[in-house]
N, C-alpha and C positions, 0 to 999 in steps of 0.2 A: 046849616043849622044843626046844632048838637042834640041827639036827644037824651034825656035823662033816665035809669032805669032804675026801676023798684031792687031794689039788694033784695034774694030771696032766700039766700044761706044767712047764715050765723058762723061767725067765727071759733073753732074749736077754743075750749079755756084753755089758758094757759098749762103746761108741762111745769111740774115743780123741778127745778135744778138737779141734777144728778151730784152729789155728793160723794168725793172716791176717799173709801177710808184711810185711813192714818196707817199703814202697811208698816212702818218702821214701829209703831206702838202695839201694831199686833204679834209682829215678831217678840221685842222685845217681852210681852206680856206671855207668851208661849216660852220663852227663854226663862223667866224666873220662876218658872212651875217646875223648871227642873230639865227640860227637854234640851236636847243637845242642838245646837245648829245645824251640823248635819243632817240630823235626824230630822229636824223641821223640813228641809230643803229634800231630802229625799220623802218627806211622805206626802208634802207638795209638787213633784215631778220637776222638780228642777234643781242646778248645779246648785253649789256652794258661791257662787260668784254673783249669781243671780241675786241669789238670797242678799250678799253682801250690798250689791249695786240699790237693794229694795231698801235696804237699812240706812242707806246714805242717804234715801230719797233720790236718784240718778234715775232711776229708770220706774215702771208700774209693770206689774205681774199680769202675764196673759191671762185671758179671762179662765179658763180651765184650773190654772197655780191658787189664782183670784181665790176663786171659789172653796178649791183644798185647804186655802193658807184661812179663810172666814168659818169654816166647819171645824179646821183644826184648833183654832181659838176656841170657838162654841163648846169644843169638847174638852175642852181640857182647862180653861184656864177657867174659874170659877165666874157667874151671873152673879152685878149687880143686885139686889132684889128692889121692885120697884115699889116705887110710894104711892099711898093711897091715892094720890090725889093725880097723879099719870094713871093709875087703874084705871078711876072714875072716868076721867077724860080719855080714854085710849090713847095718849101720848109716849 
């Protein structure tokens, strides 16, 4: 005979999907501000190759490059400014 038991956890909510950004649109968007490849590539810590390989889409930047190549965007290539209506709603 099987016996039944009362479930006494709760299932954690779901994880929202992780999203890996557009790395070739960020490059490029760092490129038309004026910034050399190179110079992208070295103040990200990594070759020119890399960089290239990112621009193809072929490969994803270690998380450390990751991180340099999403601050070096932040800093330099100019904010959308956001609409009232994402304010309101923190979207």
């Amino acid at each position: 005979m099987r016996t039944a038991y009362d479930r006494k956890t709760v299932d954690a909510p779901a994880l929202p999907p992780v999203v890996e950004p557009d790395w070739a649109e960020l490059i490029t968007d760092i490129y038309q501000q004026g910034v050399p490849k190179k110079q992208i590539a070295e103040r990200c810590e990594m070759d020119r190759q890399s960089l290239y390989n990112l621009l193809k889409g072929a490969t994803s930047p270690r998380w450390r490059q990751g991180q340099l190549l999403i601050a070096l965007h932040k800093s330099i290539v100019p904010q959308k400014p956001k609409s009232m209506l994402s304010t309101l709603f923190n979207v």
